[in-house]
MDTraj code that builds the backbone (N, CA, C; nanometers):
import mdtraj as md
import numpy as np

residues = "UNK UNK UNK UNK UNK UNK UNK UNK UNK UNK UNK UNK UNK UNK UNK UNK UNK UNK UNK UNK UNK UNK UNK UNK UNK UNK UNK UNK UNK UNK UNK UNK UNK UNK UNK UNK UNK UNK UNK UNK UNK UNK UNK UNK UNK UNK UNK UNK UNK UNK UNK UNK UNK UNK UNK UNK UNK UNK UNK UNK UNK UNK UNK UNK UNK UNK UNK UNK UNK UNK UNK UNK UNK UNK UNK UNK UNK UNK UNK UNK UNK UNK UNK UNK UNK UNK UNK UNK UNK UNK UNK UNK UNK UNK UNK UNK UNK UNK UNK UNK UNK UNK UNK UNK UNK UNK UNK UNK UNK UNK UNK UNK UNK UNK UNK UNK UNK UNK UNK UNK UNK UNK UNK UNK UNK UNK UNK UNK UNK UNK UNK UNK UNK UNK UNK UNK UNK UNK UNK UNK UNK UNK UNK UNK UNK UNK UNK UNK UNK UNK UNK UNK UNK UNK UNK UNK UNK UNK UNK UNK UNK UNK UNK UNK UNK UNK UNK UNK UNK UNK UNK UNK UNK UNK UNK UNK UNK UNK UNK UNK UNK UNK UNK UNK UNK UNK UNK UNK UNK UNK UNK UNK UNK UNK".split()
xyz = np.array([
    [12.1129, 9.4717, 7.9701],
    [12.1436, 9.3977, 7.8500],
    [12.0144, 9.3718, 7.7737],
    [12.0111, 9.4362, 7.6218],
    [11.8947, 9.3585, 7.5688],
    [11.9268, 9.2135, 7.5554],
    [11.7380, 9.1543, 7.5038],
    [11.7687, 8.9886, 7.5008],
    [11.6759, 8.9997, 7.4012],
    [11.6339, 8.8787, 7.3554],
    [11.5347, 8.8650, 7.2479],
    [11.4219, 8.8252, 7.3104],
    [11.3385, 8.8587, 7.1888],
    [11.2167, 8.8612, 7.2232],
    [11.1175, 8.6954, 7.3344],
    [11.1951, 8.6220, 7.2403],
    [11.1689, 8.5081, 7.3437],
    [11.2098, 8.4705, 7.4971],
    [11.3279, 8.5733, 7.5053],
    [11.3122, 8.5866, 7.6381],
    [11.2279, 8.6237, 7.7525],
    [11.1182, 8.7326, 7.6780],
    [11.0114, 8.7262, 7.7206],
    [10.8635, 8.6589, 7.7099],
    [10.8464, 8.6031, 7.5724],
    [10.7541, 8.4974, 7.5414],
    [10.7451, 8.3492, 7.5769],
    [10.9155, 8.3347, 7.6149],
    [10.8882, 8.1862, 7.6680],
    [10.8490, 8.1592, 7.8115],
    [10.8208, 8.2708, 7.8716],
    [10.7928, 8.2417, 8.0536],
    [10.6340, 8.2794, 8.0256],
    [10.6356, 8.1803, 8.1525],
    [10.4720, 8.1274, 8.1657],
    [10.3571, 8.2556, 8.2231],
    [10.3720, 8.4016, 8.1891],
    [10.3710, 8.5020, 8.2097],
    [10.1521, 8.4918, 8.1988],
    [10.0930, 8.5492, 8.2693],
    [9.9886, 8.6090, 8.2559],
    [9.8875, 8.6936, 8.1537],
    [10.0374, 8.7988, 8.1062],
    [10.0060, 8.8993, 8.0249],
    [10.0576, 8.8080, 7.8807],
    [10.0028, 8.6866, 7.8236],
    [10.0541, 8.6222, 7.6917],
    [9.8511, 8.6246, 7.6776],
    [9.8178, 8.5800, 7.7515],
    [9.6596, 8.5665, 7.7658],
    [9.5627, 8.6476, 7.7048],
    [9.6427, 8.8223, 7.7630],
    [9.5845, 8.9225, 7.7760],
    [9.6121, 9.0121, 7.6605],
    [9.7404, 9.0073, 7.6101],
    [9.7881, 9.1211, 7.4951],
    [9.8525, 9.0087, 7.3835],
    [9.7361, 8.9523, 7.3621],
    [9.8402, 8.8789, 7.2177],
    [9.7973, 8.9731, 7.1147],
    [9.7476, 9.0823, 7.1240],
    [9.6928, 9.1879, 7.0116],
    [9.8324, 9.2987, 7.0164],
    [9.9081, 9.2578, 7.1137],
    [10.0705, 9.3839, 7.1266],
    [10.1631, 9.3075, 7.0816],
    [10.2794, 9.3836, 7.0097],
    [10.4164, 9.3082, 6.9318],
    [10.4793, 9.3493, 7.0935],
    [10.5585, 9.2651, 7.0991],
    [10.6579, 9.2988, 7.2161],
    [10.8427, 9.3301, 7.0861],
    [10.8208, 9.5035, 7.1525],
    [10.9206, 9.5661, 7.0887],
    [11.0467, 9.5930, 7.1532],
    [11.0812, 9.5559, 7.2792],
    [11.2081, 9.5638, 7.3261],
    [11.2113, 9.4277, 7.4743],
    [11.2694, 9.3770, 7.5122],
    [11.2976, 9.2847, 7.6191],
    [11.4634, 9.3430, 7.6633],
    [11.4805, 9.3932, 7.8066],
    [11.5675, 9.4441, 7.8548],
    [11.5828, 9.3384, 8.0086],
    [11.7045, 9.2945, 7.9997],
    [11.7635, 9.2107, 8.1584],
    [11.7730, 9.3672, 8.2031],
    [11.7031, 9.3101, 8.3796],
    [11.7718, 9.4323, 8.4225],
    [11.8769, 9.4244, 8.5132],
    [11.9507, 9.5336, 8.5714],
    [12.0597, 9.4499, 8.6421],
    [12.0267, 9.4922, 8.8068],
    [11.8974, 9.3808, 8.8458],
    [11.8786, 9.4038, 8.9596],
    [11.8902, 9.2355, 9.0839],
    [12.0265, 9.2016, 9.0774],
    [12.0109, 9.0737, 9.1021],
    [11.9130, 9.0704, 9.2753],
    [11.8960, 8.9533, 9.2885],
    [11.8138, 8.9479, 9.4495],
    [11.7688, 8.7942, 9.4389],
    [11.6835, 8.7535, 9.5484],
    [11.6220, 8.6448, 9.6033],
    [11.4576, 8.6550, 9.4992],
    [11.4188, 8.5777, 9.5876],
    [11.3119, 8.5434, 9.5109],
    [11.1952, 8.6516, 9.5191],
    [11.1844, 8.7034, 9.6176],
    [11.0743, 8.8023, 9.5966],
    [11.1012, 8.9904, 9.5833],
    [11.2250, 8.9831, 9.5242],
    [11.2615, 9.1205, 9.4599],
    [11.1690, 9.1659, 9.4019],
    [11.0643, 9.1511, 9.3218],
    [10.9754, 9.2541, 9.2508],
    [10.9275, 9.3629, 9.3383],
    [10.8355, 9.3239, 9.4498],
    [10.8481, 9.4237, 9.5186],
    [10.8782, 9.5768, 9.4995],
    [11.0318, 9.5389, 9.5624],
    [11.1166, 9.6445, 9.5688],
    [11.1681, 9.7059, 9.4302],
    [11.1958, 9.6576, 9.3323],
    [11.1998, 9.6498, 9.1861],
    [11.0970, 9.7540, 9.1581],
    [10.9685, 9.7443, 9.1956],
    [10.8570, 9.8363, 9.1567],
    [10.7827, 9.9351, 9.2395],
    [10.8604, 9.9114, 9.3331],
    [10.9017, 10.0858, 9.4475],
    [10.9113, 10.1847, 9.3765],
    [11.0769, 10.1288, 9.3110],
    [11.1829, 10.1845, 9.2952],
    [11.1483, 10.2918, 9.1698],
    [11.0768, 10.1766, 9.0535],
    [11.0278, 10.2205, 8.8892],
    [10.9172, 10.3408, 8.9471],
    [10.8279, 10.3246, 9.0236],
    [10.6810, 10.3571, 9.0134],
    [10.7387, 10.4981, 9.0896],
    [10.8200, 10.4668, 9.1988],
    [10.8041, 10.6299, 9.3115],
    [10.8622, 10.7661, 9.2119],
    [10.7980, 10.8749, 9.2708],
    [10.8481, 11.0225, 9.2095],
    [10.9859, 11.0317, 9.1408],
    [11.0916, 10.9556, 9.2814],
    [11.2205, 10.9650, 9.1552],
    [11.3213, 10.8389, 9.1253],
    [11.1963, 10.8039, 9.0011],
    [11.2193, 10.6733, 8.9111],
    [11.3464, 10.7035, 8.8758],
    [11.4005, 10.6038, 8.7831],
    [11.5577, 10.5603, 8.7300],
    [11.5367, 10.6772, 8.6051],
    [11.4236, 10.7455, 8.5242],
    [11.4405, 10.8105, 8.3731],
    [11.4654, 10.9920, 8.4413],
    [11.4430, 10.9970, 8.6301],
    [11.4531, 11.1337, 8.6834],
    [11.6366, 11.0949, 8.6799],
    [11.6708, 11.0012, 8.7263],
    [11.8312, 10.9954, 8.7924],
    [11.9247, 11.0561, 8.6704],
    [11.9033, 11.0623, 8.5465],
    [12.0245, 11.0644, 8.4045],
    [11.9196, 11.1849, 8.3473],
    [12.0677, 11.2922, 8.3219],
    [11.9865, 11.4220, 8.3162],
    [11.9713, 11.3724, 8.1865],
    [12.0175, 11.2953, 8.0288],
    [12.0139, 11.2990, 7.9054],
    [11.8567, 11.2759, 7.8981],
    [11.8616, 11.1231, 7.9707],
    [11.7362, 11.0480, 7.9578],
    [11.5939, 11.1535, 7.9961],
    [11.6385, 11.2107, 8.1343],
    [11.5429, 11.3617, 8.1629],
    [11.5101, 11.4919, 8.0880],
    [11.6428, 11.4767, 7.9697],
    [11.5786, 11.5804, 7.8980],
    [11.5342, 11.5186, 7.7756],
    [11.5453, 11.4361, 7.7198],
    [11.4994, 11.3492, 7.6397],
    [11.3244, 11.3285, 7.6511],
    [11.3130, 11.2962, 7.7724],
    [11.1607, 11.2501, 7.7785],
    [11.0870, 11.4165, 7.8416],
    [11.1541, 11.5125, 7.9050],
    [11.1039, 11.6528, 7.8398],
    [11.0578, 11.6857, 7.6968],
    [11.1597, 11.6556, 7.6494],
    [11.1547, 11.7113, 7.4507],
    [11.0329, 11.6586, 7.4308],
    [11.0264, 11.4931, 7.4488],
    [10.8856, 11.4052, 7.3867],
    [10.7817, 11.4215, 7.4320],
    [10.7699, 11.4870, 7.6244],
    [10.5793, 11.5128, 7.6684],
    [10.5708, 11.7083, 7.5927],
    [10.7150, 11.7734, 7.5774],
    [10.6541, 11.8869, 7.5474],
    [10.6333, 11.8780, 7.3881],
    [10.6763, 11.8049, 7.3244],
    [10.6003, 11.7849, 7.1679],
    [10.4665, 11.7457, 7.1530],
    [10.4820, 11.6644, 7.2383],
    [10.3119, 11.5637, 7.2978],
    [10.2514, 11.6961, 7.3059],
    [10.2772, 11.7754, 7.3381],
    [10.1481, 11.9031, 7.4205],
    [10.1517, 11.9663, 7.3148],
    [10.2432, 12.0236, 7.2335],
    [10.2424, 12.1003, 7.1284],
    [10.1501, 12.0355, 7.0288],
    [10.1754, 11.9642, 7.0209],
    [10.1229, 11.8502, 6.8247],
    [10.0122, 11.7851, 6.8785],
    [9.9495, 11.7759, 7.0336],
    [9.8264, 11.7634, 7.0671],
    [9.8294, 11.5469, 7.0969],
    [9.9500, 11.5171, 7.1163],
    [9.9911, 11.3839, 7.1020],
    [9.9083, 11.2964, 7.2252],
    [9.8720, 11.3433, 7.3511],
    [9.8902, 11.3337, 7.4712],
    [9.7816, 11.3824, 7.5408],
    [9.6982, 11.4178, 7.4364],
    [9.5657, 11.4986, 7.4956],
    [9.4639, 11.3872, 7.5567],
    [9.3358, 11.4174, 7.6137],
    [9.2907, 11.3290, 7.6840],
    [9.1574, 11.1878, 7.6165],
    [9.1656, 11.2853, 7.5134],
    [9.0801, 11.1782, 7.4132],
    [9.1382, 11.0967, 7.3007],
    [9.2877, 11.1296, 7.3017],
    [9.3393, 10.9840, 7.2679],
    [9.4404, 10.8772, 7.3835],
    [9.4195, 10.9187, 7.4691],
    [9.4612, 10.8100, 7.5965],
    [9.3533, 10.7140, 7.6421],
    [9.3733, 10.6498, 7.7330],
    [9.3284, 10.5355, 7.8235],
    [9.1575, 10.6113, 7.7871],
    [9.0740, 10.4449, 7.7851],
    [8.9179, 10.5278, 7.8348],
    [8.8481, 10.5950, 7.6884],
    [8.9268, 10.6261, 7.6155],
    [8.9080, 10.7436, 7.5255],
    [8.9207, 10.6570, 7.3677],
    [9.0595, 10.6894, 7.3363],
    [9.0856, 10.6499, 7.2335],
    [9.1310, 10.4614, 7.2157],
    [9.1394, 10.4345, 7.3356],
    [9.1440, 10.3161, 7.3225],
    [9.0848, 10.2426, 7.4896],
    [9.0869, 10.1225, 7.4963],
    [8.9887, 10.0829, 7.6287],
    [9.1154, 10.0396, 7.6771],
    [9.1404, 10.0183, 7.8502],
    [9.2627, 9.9981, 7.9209],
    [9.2345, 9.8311, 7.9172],
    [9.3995, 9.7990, 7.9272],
    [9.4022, 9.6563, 7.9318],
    [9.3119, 9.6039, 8.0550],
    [9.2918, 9.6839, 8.1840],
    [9.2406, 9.6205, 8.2819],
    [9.0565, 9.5677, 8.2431],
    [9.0161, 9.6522, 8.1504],
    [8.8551, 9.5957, 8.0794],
    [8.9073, 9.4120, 8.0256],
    [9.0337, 9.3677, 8.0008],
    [9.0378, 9.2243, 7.9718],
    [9.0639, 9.1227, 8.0825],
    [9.0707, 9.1956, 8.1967],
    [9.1074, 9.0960, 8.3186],
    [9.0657, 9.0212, 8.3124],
    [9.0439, 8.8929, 8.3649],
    [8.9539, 8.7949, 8.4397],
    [8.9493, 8.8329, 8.5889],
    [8.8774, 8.7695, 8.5982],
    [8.8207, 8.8330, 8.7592],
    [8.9569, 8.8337, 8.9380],
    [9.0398, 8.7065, 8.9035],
    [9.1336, 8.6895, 8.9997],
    [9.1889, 8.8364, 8.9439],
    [9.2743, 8.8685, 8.7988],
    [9.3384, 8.9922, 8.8378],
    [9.2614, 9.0599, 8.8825],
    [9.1806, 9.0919, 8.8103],
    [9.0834, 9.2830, 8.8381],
    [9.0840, 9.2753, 8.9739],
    [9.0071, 9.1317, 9.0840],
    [9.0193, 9.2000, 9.2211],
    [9.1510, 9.1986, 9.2826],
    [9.2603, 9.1267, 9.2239],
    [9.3562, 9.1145, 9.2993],
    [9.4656, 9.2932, 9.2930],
    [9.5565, 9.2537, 9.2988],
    [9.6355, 9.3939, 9.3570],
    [9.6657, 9.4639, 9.2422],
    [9.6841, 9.5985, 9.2048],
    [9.7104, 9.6623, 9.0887],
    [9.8629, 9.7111, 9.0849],
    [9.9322, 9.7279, 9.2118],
    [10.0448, 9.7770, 9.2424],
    [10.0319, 9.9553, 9.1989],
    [10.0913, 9.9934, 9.2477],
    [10.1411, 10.1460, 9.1818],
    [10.1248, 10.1906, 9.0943],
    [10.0507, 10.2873, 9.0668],
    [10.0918, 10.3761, 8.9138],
    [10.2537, 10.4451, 8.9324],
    [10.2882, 10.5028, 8.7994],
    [10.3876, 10.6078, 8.8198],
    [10.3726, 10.7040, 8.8609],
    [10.4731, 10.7876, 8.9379],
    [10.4613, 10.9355, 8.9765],
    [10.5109, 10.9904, 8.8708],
    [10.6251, 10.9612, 8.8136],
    [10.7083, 11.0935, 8.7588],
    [10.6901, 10.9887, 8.5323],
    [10.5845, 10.9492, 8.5552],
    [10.5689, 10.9238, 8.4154],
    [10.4120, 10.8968, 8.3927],
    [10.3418, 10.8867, 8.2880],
    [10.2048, 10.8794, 8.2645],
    [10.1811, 10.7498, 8.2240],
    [10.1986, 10.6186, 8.3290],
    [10.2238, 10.5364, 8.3074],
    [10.0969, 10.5049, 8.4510],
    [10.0091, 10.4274, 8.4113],
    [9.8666, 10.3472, 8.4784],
    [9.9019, 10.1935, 8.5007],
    [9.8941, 10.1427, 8.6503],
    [9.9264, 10.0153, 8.6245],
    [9.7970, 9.9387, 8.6018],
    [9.8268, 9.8310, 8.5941],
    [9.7254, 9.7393, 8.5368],
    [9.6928, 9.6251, 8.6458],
    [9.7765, 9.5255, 8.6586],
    [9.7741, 9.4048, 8.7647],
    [9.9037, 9.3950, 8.7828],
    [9.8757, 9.3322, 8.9276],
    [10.0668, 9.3215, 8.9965],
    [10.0464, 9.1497, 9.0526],
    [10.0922, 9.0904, 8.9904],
    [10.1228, 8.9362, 9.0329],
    [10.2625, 8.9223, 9.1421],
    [10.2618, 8.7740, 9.1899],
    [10.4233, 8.7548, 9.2776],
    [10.5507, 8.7820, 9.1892],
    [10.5105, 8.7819, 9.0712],
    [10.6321, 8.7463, 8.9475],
    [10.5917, 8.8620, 8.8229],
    [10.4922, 8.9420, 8.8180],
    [10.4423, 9.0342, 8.7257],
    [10.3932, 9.1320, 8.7704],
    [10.4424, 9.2895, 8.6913],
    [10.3687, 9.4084, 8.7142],
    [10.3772, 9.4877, 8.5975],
    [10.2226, 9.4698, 8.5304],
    [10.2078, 9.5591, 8.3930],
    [10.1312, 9.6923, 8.4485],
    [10.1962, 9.8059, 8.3881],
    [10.1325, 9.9540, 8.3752],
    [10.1727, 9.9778, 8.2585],
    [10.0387, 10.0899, 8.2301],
    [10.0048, 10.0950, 8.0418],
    [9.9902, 10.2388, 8.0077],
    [10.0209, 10.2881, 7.9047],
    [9.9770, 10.4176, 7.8770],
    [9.9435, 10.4704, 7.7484],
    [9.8739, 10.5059, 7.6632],
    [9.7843, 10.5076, 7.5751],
    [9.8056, 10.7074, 7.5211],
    [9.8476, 10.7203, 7.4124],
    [9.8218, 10.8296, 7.3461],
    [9.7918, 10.8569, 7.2265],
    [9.8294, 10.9622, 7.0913],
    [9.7896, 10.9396, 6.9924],
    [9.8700, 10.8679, 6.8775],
    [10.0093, 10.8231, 6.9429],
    [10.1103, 10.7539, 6.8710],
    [10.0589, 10.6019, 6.8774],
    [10.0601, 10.5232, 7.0346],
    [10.0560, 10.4505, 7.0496],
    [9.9976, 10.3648, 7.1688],
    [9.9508, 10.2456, 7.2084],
    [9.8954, 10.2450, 7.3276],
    [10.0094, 10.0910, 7.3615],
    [10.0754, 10.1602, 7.5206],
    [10.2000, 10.0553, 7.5110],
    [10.1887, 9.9861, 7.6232],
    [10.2245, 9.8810, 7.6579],
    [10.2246, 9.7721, 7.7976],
    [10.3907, 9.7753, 7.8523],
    [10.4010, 9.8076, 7.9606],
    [10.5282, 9.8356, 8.0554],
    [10.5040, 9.6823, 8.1292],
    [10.5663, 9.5668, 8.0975],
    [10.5644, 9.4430, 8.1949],
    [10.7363, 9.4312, 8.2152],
    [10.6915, 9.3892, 8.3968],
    [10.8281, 9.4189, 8.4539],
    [10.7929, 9.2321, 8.5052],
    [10.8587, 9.1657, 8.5026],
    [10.8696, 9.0548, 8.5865],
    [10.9879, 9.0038, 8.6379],
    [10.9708, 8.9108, 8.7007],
    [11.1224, 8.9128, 8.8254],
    [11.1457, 8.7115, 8.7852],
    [11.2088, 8.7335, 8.7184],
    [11.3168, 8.6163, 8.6537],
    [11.4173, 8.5104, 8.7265],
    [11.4229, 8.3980, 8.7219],
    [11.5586, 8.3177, 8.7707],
    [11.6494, 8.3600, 8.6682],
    [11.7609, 8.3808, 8.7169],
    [11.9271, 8.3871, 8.6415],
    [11.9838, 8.2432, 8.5936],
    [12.0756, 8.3177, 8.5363],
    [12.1331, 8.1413, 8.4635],
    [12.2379, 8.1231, 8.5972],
    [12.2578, 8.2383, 8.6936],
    [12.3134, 8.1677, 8.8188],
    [12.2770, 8.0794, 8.8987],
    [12.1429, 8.1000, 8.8759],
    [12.0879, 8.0558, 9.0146],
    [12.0141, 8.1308, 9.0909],
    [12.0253, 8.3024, 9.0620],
    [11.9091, 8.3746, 9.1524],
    [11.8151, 8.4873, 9.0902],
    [11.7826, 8.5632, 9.0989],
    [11.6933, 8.6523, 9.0733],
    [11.7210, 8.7695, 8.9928],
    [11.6604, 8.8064, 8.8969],
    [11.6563, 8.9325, 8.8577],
    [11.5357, 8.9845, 8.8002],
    [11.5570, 9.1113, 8.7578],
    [11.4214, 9.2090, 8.6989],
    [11.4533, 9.1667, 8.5040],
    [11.3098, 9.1994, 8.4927],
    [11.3176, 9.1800, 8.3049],
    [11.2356, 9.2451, 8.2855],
    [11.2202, 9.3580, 8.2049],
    [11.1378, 9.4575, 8.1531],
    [11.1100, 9.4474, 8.0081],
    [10.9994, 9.4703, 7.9668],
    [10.9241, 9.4593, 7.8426],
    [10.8641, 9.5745, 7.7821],
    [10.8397, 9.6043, 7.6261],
    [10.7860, 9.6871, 7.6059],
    [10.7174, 9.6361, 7.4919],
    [10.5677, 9.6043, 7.5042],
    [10.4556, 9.5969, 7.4584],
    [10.3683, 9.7076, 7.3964],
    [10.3768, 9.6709, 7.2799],
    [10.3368, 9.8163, 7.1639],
    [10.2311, 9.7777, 7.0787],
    [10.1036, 9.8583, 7.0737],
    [9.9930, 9.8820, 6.9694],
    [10.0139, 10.0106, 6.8901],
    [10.0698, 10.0124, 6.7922],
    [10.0912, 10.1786, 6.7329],
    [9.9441, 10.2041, 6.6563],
    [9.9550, 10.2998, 6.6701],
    [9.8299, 10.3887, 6.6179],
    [9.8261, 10.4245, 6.4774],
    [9.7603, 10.3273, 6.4292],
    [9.7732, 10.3238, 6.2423],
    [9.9354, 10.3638, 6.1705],
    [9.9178, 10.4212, 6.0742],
    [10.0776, 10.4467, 5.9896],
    [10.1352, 10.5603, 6.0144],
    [10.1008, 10.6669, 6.1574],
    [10.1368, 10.7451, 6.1952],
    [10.2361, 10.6795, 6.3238],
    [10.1572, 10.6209, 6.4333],
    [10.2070, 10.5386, 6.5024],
    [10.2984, 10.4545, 6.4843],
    [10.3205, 10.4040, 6.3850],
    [10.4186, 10.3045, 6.3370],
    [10.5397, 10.3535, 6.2982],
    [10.5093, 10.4494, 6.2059],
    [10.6338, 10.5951, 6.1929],
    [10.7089, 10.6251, 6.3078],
    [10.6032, 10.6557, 6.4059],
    [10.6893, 10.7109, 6.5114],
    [10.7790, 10.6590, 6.6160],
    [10.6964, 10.4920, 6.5758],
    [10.7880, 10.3828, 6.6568],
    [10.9113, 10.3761, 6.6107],
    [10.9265, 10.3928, 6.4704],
    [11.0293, 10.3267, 6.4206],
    [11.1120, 10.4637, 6.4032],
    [11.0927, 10.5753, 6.3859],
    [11.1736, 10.6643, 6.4189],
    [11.2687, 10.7089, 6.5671],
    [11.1738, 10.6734, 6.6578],
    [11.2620, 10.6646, 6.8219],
    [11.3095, 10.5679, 6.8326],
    [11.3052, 10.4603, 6.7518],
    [11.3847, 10.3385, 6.8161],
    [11.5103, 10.3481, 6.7954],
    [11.6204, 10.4228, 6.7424],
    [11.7343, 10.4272, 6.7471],
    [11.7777, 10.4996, 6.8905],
    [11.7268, 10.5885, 6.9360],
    [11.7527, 10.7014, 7.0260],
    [11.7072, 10.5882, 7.1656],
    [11.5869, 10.5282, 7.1670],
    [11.5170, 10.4457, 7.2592],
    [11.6479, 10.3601, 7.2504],
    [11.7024, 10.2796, 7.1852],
    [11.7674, 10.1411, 7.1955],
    [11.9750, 10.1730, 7.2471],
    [11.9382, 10.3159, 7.1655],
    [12.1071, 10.3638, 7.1872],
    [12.1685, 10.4203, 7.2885],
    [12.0099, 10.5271, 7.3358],
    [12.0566, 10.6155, 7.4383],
    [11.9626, 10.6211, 7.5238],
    [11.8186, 10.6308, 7.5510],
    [11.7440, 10.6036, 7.6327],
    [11.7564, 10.4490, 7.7611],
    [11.7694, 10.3011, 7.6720],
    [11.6853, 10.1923, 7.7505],
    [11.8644, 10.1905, 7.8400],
    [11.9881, 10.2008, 7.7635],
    [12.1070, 10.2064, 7.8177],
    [12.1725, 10.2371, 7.9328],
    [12.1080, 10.4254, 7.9653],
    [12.1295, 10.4643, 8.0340],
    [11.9724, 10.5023, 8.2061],
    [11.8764, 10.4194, 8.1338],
    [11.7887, 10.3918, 8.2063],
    [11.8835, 10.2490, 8.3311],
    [11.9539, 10.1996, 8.2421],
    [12.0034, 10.0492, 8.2674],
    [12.1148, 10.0583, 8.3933],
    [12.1302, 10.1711, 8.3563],
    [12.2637, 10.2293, 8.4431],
    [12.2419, 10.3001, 8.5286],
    [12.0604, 10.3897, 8.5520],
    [12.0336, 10.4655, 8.6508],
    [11.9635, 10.3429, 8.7531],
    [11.8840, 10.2535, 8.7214],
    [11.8446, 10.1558, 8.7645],
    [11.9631, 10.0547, 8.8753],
    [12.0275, 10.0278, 8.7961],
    [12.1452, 9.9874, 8.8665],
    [12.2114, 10.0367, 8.9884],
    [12.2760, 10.1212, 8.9166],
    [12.3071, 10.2104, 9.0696],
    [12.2009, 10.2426, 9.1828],
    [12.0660, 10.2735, 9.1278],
    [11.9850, 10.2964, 9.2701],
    [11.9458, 10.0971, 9.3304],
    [12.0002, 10.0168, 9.2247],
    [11.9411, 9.8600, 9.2907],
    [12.0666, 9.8560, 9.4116],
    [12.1964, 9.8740, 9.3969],
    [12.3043, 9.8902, 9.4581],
    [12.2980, 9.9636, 9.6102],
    [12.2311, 10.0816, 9.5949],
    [12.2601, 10.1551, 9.6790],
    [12.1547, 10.1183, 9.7205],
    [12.0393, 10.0885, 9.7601],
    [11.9478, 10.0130, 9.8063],
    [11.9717, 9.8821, 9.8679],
    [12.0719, 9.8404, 9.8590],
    [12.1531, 9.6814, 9.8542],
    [12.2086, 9.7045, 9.9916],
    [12.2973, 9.8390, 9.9573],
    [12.3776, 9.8607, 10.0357],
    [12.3388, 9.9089, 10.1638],
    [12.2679, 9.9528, 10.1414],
    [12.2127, 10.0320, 10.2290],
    [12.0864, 10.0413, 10.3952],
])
top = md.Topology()
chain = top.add_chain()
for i, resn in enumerate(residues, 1):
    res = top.add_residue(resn, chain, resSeq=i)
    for name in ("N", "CA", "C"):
        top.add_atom(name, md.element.get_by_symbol(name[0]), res)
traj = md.Trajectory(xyz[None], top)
């Protein structure tokens, strides 16, 4: 389910400190209910080889189309990523994150994590569109217990970048974050179950 944006600005989050220079462009509930220390497993699940965007062939060929345009139109190359074209969020740490735990990068996306808290795990990735913050944190419910909340934290890259945000966001909001929502799910389930 999307939520608004204050759903993610009003929790007492880490990364408010660190990226008040990023618009936060999407806030997604996820539907991973659990106890209190679900993140964890929550960011197994995102980070290992076959994440929730491998499980839904649309979403899989979808984010094919976008790294093989990236390679074509030169989007993705190595001097406008991390280091290069822009400096990684981890150069703003304070010292508890930087030494504390980083959690996982991605396998099956070009996604660098940053810091992994009890309640937070940002990984970032930087190209010539845009340089974006992936924060996943693990939420109380209006039940009473636990779930995942995912964020998407965006610096676009001048009036090219901004274009391009606002051109995927129909496809991102209609058919991408939806059926991410639904591959996620089912593997929180069968993990449950299991």
């Amino acid at each position: 389910m999307r939520l608004p944006n204050s759903a993610h600005t009003s929790q007492p989050w880490r990364i408010h400190e660190l990226a008040s220079d990023f618009k936060v462009e999407d806030v997604w509930a996820l539907p991973t209910p659990g106890g209190p220390d679900g993140l964890d497993e929550l960011v197994r699940q995102m980070t290992s080889g076959d994440g929730a965007h491998n499980a839904n062939p649309v979403v899989r060929a979808l984010f094919a189309i976008r790294w093989r345009l990236g390679s074509l139109l030169g989007w993705d190359k190595a001097d406008t990523g991390l280091g290069n074209r822009v400096p990684s969020l981890r150069d703003r740490l304070p010292a508890d994150l930087r030494e504390g735990p980083r959690g996982p990068d991605f396998r099956a996306a070009p996604f660098t994590a940053v810091y992994r808290t009890d309640n937070e795990y940002v990984a970032e990735l930087a190209n010539k569109t845009v340089h974006v913050l992936m924060h996943v944190g693990w939420v109380k419910d209006p039940a009473g217990g636990y779930r995942g909340q995912m964020a998407a934290l965006v610096k676009p890259n001048g009036l090219f970048g901004t274009a391009y945000m606002a051109a995927i966001k129909p496809v991102r909001v209609a058919v991408v974050y939806p059926r991410l929502m639904r591959s996620i799910e089912r593997r929180w389930q069968r993990q449950a179950a299991g």
